[in-house]
RORO-538857 format. One record per residue (C-alpha): residue number from 1; residue in one letter; y, z, x. Coordinates in steps of 0.02 Angstrom, whole numbers, padded with zeros to 5 digits. Example, Ala and Ser with C-alpha at 12.3 -4.5 7.8 and 13.67 -1.06 7.14 Angstrom:
! RORO-538857
+-----+------+--------+--------+--------+
|  nr | rest |     yy |     zz |     xx |
+-----+------+--------+--------+--------+
|   1 |    a | -00225 |  00390 |  00615 |
|   2 |    s | -00053 |  00357 |  00684 |
+-----+------+--------+--------+--------+
END
This chain:
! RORO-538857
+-----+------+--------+--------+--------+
|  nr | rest |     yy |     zz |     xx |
+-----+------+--------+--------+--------+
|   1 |    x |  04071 |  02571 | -01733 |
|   2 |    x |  04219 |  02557 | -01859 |
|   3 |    x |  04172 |  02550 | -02018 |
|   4 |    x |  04141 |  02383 | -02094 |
|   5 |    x |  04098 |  02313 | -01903 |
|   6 |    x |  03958 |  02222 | -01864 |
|   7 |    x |  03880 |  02248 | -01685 |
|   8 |    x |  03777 |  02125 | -01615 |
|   9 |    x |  03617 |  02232 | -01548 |
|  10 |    x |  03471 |  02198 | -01435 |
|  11 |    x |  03315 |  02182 | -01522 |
|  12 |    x |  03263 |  02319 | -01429 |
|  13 |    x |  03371 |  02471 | -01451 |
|  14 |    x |  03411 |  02645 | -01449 |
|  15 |    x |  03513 |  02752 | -01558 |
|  16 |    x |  03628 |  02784 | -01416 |
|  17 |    x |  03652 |  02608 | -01414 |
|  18 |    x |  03708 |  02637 | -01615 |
|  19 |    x |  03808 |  02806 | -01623 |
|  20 |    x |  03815 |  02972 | -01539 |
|  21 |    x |  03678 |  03050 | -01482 |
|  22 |    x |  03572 |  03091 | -01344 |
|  23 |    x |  03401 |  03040 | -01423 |
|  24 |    x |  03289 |  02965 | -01349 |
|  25 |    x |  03356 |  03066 | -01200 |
|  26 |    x |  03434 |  03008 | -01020 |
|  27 |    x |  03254 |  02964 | -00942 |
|  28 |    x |  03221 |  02863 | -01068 |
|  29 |    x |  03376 |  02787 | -01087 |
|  30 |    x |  03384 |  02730 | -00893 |
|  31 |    x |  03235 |  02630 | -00928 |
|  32 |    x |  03280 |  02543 | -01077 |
|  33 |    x |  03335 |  02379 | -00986 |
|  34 |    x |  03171 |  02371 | -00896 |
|  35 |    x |  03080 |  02386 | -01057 |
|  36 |    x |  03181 |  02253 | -01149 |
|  37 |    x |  03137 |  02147 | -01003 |
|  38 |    x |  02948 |  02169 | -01023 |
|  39 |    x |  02983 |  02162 | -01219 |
|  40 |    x |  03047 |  01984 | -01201 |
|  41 |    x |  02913 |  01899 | -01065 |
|  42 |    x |  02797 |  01968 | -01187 |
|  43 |    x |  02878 |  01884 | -01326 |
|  44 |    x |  02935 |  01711 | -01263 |
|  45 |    x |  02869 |  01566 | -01352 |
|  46 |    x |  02751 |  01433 | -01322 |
|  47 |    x |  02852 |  01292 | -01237 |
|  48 |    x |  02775 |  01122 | -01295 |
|  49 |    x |  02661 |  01087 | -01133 |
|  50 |    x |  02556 |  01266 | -01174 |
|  51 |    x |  02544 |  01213 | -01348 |
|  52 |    x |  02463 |  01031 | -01302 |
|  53 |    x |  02342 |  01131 | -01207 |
|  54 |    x |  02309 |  01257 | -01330 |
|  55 |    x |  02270 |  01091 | -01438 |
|  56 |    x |  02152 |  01003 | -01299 |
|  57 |    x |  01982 |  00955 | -01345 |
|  58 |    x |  02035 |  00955 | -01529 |
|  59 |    x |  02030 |  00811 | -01649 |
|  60 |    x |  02230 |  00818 | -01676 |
|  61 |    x |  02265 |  00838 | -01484 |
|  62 |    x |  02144 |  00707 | -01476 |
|  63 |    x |  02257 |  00591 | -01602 |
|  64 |    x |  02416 |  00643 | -01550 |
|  65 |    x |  02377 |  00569 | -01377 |
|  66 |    x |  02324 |  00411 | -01463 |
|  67 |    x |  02497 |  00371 | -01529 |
|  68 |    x |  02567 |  00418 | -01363 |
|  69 |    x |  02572 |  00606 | -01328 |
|  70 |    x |  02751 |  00657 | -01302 |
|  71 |    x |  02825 |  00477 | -01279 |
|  72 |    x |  02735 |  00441 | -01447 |
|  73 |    x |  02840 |  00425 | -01615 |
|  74 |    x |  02787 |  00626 | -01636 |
|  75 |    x |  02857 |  00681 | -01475 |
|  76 |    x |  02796 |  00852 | -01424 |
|  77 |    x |  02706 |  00998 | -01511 |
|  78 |    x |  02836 |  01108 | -01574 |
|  79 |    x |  02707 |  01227 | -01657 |
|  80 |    x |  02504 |  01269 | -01628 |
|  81 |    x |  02373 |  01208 | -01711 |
|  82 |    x |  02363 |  01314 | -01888 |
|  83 |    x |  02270 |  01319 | -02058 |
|  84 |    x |  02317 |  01206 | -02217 |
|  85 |    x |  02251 |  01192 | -02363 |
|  86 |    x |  02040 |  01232 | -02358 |
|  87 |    x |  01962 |  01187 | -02206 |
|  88 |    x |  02123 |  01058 | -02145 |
|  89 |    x |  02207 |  01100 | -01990 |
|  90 |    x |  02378 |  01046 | -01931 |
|  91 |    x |  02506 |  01060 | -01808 |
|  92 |    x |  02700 |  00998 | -01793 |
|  93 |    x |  02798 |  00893 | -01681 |
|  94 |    x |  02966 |  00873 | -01654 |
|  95 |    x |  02968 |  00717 | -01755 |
|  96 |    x |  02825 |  00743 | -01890 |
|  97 |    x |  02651 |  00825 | -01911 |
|  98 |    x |  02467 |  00783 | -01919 |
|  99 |    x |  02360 |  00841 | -02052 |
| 100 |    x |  02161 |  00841 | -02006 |
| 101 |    x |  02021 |  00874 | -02117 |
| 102 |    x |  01840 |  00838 | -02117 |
| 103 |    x |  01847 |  00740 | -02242 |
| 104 |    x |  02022 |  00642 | -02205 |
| 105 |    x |  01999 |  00640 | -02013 |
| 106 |    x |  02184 |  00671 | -01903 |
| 107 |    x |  02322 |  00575 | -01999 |
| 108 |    x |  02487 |  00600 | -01909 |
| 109 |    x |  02647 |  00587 | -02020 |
| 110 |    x |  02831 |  00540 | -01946 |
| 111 |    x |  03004 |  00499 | -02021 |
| 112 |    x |  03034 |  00435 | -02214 |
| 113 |    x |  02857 |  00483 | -02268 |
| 114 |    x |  02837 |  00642 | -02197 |
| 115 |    x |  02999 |  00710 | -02252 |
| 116 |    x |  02957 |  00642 | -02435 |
| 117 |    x |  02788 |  00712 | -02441 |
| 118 |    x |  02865 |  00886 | -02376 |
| 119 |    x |  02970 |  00870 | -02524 |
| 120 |    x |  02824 |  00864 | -02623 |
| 121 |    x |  02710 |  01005 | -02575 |
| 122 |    x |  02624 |  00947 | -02399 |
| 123 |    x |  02455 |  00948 | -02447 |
| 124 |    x |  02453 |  01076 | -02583 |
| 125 |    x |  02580 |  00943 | -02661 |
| 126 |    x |  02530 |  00809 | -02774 |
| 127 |    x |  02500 |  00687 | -02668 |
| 128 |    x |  02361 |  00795 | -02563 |
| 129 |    x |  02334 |  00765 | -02391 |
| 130 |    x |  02359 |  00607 | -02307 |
| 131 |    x |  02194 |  00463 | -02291 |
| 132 |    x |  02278 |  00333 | -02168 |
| 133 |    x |  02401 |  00362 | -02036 |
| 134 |    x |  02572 |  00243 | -02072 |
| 135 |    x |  02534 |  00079 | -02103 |
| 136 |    x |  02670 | -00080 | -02056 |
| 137 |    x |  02648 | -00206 | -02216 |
| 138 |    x |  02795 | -00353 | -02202 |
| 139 |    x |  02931 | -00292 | -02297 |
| 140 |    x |  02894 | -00089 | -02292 |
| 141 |    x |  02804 |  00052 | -02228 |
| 142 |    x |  02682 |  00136 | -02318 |
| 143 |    x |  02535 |  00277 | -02305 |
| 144 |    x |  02398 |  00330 | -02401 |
| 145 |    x |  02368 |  00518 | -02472 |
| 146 |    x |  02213 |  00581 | -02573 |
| 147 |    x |  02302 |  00587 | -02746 |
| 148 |    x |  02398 |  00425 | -02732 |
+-----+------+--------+--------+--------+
END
């Protein structure tokens, strides 16, 4: 490459793909688009239907499908269920999250309030984790956290 260029690279690849040389040899070489093809089945992510199953049986899967699964205001899992803060759990959606904790229960978070409480930590924030899911008062929205 010219100096100053910047190739675009697999993310498998070999330094005959780079410069010059012969390493990692022909043999290898041949096979290097049936490796990057392995590479990449290997390394496809989760679409949002293996998530939801990887979620089954759990208390957020379990809430999530209360507000409507994928047609819900969360739409569909866009990550798997992982660790917060002690022993809370969570997982996010293409529109929000929901937070779950013994104590708390599964509290799923959407839109104004979500982004807002992202803003301020999640639940390492100030606010802590969230109590109540959203609830619809007259004239606004509101939900409770643990700090407020």
């Amino acid at each position: 490459f010219p100096r100053g260029a910047t190739p675009t690279l697999p993310a498998i690849f070999t330094h005959r793909d780079v410069g010059n040389t012969d390493c990692p040899g022909n043999a290898a070489y041949a096979e290097m688009g049936r490796l990057r093809d392995i590479a990449a089945r290997f390394n496809q992510p989760p679409g949002p239907e293996e998530l939801a199953e990887q979620m089954r049986g759990g208390a957020i899967f379990a809430r999530w499908e209360s507000v409507g699964g994928p047609a819900g205001p969360l739409g569909n899992p866009t990550s798997p269920e992982a660790a917060a803060e002690g022993e809370a759990r969570y997982a996010t959606f293409e529109r929000g999250a929901i937070y779950w904790s013994p104590v708390t229960g599964a509290q799923p978070l959407t839109g104004a309030i979500y982004e807002a409480w992202g803003r301020l930590g999640f639940e390492r924030g100030a606010l802590g984790p969230p109590t109540s899911g959203e609830i619809h008062e007259p004239l606004w929205i509101k939900q409770n956290f643990q700090h407020g």
